[in-house]
C-alpha positions in Angstrom: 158.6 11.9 83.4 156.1 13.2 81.4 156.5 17.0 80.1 154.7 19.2 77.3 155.3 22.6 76.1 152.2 25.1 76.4 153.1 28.1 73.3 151.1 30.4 71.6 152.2 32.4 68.5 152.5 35.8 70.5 152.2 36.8 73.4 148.2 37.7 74.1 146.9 34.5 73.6 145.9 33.3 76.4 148.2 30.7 77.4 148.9 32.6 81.0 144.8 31.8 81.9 145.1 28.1 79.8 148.5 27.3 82.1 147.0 28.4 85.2 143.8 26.2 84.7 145.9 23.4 83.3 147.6 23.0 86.3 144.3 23.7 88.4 142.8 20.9 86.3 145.9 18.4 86.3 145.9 18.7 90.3 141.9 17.8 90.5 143.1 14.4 89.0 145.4 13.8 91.7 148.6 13.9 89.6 151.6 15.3 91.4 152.2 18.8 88.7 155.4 21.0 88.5 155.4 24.0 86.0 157.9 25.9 84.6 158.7 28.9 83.0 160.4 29.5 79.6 162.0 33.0 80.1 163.2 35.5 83.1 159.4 36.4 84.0 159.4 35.9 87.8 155.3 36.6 88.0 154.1 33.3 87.2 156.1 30.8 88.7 155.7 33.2 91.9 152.2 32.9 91.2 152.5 28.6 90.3 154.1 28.5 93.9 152.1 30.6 96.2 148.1 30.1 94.6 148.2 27.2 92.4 150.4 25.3 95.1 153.0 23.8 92.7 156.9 23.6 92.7 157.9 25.9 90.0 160.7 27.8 88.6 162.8 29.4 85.6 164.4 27.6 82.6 166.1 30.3 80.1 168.6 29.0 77.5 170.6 32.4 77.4 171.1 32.0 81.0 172.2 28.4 80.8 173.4 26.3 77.7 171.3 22.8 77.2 173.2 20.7 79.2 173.0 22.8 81.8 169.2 23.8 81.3 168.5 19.7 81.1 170.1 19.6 84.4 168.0 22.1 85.9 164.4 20.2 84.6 165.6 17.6 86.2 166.8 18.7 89.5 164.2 18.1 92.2 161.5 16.9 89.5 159.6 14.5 91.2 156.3 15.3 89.5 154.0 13.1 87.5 153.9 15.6 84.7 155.6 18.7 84.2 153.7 21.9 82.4 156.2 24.6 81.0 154.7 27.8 80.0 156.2 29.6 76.9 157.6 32.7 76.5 156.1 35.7 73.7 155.8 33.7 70.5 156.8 30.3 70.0 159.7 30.9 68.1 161.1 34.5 69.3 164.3 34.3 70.9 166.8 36.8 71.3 166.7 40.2 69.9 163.4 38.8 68.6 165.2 37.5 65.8 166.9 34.2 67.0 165.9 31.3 67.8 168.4 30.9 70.7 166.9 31.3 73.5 163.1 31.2 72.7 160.4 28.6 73.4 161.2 26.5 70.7 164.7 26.0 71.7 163.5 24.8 75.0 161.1 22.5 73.3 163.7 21.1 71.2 166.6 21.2 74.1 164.1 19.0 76.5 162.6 17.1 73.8 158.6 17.9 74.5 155.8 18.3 72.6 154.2 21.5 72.0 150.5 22.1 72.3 150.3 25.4 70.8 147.5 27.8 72.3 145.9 30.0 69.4 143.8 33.2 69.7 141.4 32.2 67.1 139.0 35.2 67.3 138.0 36.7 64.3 139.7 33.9 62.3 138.3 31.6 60.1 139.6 29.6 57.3 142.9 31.7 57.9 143.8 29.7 60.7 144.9 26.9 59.1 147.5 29.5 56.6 148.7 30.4 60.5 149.1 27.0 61.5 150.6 25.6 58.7 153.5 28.4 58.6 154.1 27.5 62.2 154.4 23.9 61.4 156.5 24.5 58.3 159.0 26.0 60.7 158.4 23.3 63.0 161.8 21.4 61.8 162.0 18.9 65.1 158.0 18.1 64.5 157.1 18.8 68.0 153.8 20.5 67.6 151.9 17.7 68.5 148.1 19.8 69.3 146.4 22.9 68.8 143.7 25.0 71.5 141.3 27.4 69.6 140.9 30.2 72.5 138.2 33.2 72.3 135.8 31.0 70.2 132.2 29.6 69.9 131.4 25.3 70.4 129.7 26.2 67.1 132.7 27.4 65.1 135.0 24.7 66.9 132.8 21.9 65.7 133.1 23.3 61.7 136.9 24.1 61.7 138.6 21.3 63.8 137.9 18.7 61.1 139.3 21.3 58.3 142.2 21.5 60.5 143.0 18.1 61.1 142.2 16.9 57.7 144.7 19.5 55.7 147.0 19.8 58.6 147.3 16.3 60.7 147.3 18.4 63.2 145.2 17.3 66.5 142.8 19.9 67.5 142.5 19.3 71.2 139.8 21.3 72.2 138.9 25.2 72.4 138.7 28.2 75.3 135.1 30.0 75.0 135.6 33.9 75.3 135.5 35.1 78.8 136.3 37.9 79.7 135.8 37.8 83.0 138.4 34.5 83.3 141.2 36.5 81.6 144.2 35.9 83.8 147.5 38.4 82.9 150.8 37.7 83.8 151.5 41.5 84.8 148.3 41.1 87.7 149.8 37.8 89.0 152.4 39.3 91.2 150.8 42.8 92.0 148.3 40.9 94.3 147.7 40.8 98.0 145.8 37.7 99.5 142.5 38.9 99.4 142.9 39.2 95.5 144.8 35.8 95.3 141.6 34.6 96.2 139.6 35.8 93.9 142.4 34.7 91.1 142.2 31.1 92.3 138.3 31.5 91.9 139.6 32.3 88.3 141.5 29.8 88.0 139.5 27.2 89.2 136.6 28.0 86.8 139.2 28.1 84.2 140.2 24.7 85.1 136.1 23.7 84.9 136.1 25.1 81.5 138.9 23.3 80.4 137.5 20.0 81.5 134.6 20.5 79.7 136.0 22.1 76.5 139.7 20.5 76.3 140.3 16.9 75.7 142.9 16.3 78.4 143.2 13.0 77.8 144.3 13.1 74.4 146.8 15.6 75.9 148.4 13.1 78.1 148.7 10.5 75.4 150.8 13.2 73.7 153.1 14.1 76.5 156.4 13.0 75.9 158.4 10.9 79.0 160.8 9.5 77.1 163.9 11.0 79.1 166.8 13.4 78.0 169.8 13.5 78.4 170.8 13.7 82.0 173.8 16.3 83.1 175.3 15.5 86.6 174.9 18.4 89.3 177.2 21.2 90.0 179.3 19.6 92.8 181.5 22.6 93.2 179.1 25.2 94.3 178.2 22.3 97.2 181.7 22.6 98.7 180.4 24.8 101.4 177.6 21.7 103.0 179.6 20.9 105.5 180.4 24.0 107.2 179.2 26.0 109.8 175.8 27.5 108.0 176.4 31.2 107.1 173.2 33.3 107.9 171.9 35.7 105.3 168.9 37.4 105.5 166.8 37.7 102.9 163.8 40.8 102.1 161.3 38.9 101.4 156.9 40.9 101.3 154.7 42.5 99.4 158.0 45.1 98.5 160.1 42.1 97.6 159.3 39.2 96.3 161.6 38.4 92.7 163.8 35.6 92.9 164.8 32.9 91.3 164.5 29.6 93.3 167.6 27.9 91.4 169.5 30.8 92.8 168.6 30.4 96.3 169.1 26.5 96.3 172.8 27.5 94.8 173.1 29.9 97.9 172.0 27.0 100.5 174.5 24.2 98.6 177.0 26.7 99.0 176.8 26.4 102.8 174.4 29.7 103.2 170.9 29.2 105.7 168.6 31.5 104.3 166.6 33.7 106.8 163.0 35.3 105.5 163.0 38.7 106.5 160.1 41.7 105.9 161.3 45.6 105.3 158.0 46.8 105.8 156.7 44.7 109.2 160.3 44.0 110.7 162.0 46.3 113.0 165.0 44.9 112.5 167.3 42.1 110.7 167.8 38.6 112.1 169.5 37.6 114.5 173.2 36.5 113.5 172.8 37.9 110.2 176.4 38.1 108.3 174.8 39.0 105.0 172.5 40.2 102.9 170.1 39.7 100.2 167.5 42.2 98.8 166.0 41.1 95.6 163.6 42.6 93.4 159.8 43.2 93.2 157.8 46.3 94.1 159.5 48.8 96.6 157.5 52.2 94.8 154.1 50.5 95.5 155.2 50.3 99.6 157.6 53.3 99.5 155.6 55.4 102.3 155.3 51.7 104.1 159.1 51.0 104.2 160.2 54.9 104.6 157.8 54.9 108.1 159.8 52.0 109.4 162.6 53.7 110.9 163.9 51.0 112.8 164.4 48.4 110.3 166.4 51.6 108.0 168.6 52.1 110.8 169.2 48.5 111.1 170.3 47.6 107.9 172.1 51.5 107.3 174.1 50.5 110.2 174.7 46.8 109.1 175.8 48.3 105.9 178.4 51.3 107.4 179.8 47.8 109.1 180.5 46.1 106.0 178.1 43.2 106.4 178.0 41.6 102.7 175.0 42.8 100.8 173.7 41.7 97.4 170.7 44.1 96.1 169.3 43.7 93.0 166.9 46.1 90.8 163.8 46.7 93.6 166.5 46.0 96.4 168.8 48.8 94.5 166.3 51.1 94.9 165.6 50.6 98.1 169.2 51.4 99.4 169.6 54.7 97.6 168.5 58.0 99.9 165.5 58.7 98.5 162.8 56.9 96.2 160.1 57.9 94.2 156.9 56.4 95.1 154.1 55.0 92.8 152.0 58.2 94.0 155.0 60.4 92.7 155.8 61.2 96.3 160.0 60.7 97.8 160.9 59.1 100.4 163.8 58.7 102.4 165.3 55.4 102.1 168.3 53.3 103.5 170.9 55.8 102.5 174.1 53.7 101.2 173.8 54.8 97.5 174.2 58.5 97.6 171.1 59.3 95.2 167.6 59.1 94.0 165.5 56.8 92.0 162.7 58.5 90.2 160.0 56.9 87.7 160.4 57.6 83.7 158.3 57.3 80.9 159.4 54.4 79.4 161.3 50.9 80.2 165.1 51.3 81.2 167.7 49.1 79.5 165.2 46.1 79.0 166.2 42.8 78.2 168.9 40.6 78.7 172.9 41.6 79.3 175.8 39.9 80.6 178.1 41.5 83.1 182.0 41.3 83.9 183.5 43.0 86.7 186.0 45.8 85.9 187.9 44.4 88.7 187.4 41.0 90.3 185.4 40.7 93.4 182.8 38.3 93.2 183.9 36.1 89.9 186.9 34.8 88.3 188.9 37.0 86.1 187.2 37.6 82.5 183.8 35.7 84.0 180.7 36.6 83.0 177.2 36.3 84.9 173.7 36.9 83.2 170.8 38.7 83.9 167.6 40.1 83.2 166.5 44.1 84.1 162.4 45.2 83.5 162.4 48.6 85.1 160.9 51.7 84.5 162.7 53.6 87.5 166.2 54.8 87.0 168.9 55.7 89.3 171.2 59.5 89.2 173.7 56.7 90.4 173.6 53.6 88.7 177.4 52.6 89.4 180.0 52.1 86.6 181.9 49.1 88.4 180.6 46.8 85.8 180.7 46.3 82.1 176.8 45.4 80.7 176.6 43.9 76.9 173.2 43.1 75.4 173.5 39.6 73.6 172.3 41.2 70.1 174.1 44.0 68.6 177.3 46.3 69.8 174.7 48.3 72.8 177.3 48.1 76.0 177.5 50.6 79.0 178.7 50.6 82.8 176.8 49.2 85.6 176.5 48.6 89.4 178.3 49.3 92.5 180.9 46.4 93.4 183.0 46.4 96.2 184.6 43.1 97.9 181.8 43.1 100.4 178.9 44.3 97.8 176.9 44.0 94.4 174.7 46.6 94.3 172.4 47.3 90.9 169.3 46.8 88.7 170.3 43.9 87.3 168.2 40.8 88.4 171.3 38.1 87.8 171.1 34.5 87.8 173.7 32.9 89.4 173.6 29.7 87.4 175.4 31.2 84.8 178.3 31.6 87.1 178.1 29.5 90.2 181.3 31.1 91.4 179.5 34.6 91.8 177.3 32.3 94.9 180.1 30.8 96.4 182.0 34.2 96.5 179.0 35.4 98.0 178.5 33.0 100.5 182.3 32.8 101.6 182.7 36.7 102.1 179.8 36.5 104.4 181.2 33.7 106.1 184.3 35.8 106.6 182.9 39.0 108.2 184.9 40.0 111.3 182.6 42.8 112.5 180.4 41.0 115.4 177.0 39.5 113.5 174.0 41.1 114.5 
């Protein structure tokens, strides 16, 4: 299985627009491509999935250990050769101190070569000073190639020989600049489909321009397919196959649209059939629902959208006030409180379970990674932890105090979410991985629901 790291030495780059028409480029040669994505960022494997047409999800090694994140790679990987997009800088992990947790560590902890995209404008002779610190740190010698983006054939020509003579470092080719090919990782999920297809316009010339400016050949002589270690899957969170399947609905549209594909399989191995609902078009949940799951995305952009479908509130306000199981996370969160903020600064009403309001702020709210342990048990084993992710700039007058939250870095700790035995409820984005039990739970309390299924 062939594999290679795409990194950059901050974020900016360019590696988003190089990833994208990598992939675009990899496909036109009839190789079978899955991409992944170092990190919690949902955009662009969203993105991978839906316009570039490619399996893709979310390796993250505070989420998972190695073992665990080499299981993952491998699981469902029948590809040819697999692209994994880095995360910020190549070697900023957590707290932006660490190593743990960064692209480098997932470089190192699936044993693939790095080909590190570089934002050469303005730079001359000084690139090699930044390429030799990175290689200095470069301890497991995986930076195997370097692209030049943002420069001229001209300037390519005089300093890829410099490089590669004081650095033994192969230059594999350079990314002209274009504006008008930039590809962002914020865009990618704010799109409808008219604009997707104007980004796979992008994306395609971005693939021509790679063709003609990148030596992809040399590329795939350095990919790496010399296989790591192997961890055996998670048998216990499959207990539930054989059972009756439990249906959960799941929000998933334009409002919400965040979740992480390892954490639906774990739902369906623990015996749960997933059911695609919409908030906005739907009147009303599925049929035989006996739970439900409202993830993340972008509920303030479709706020006057979800408030004008009365019929699909009622139907999930009434499912609620008859204890159907619910998980809601972040976007979902929001959505269940009695009023919300909308991106045009307008409330609207809402489902009504959380008795408050979400409004916008100024700034990000609790960014980053936490873990979180239930004051009292419901969902996971005594003293468990499960790990997530929150990117929010809306806050909540009741964000719950049923959990305990703990950044990884530093002493920061404070109280979280509504938890009940038939309910997680808060802005966290969590992923299950890190505590299989929290699925099972999950799966078997919906399984259990007396109350007639709708």
């Amino acid at each position: 299985m062939k594999r290679f790291v795409l990194a950059a030495p901050k974020s900016g780059s360019g590696k988003t627009t190089i990833t994208c028409g990598m992939i675009a480029a990899l496909k036109k040669r009839d190789l079978k491509v899955q991409s992944f994505k170092c990190g919690p960022d949902y955009i662009d494997p969203m993105f991978h999935r839906e316009v570039l047409g490619v399996p893709s999800k979310n390796l993250d090694l505070f989420f998972t250990d190695e073992e665990k994140t080499r299981q993952l790679f491998y699981r469902d990987n029948r590809a040819d050769i697999s692209v994994i997009e880095g995360v910020m800088g190549l070697y900023d992990g957590l707290g932006g101190i660490s190593e743990e947790a960064s692209t480098y560590h997932l470089a190192k902890t699936l044993e693939a070569p790095i080909i590190l995209v570089v934002d050469a404008h303005g730079m001359g002779r000084s690139l090699v000073a930044e390429l030799k610190g990175f290689l200095e740190y470069d301890t497991a010698h995986l930076i195997q190639g370097v692209i030049l983006n943002k420069i001229t054939k001209g300037f390519f020509e005089l300093i890829k020989p410099v490089i590669e003579k004081e650095l033994q470092l192969s230059v594999v080719g350079f990314f002209p600049k274009q504006e008008n090919l930039a590809i962002e990782s914020r865009h990618l999920g704010l799109t409808m489909p008219g604009e997707q297809e104007q980004l796979l316009e992008k994306v395609n010339q971005a693939a021509e321009v790679l063709e003609e400016c990148v030596n992809l050949e040399s590329i795939l002589q350095l990919m790496s397919e010399e296989p790591v270690e192997k961890e055996a899957g998670n048998e216990d969170a499959k207990s539930g196959k054989n059972k009756q399947p439990v249906r959960i609905a799941v929000a998933r549209d334009e409002a919400f649209c965040f979740y992480y594909e390892d954490n639906l399989r774990l739902l369906k191995e623990a015996g749960a059939e997933l059911v695609f609902f919409s908030p906005i078009h739907d009147e009303k949940l599925p049929e035989g629902t006996k739970g439900l799951l409202l993830g993340g995305g972008y509920p303030e952009l479709f706020a006057k959208e979800l408030a004008e479908n009365l019929s699909m509130l009622r139907s999930i306000r009434q499912a609620i006030e008859n204890g159907i199981p619910s998980l809601a996370e972040c976007g979902g969160f929001m959505y269940l409180h009695e009023s919300m903020m909308g991106e045009d600064g307008k409330n609207y009403e809402m489902v009504g379970a959380v008795k408050g309001s979400c409004e916008k702020k100024q700034r990000l709210i609790r960014f980053g990674y936490a873990s979180f342990e239930e004051k009292n048990p419901c969902f996971m084993p005594q003293g468990s932890l499960i790990k997530g992710h929150e990117f929010h700039y809306y806050d909540s007058t009741d964000n719950g105090a049923a959990v305990r939250a703990k950044k990884p870095t530093g002493n920061r700790s404070w109280e979280a979410c509504h938890v009940g035995e038939n309910h997680w409820w808060g802005f966290p984005h969590l992923y299950y991985e890190s505590c299989p039990e929290f699925a099972q739970q999950f799966v078997t309390v919906c399984g259990s629901w007396k109350t007639k299924s709708l």
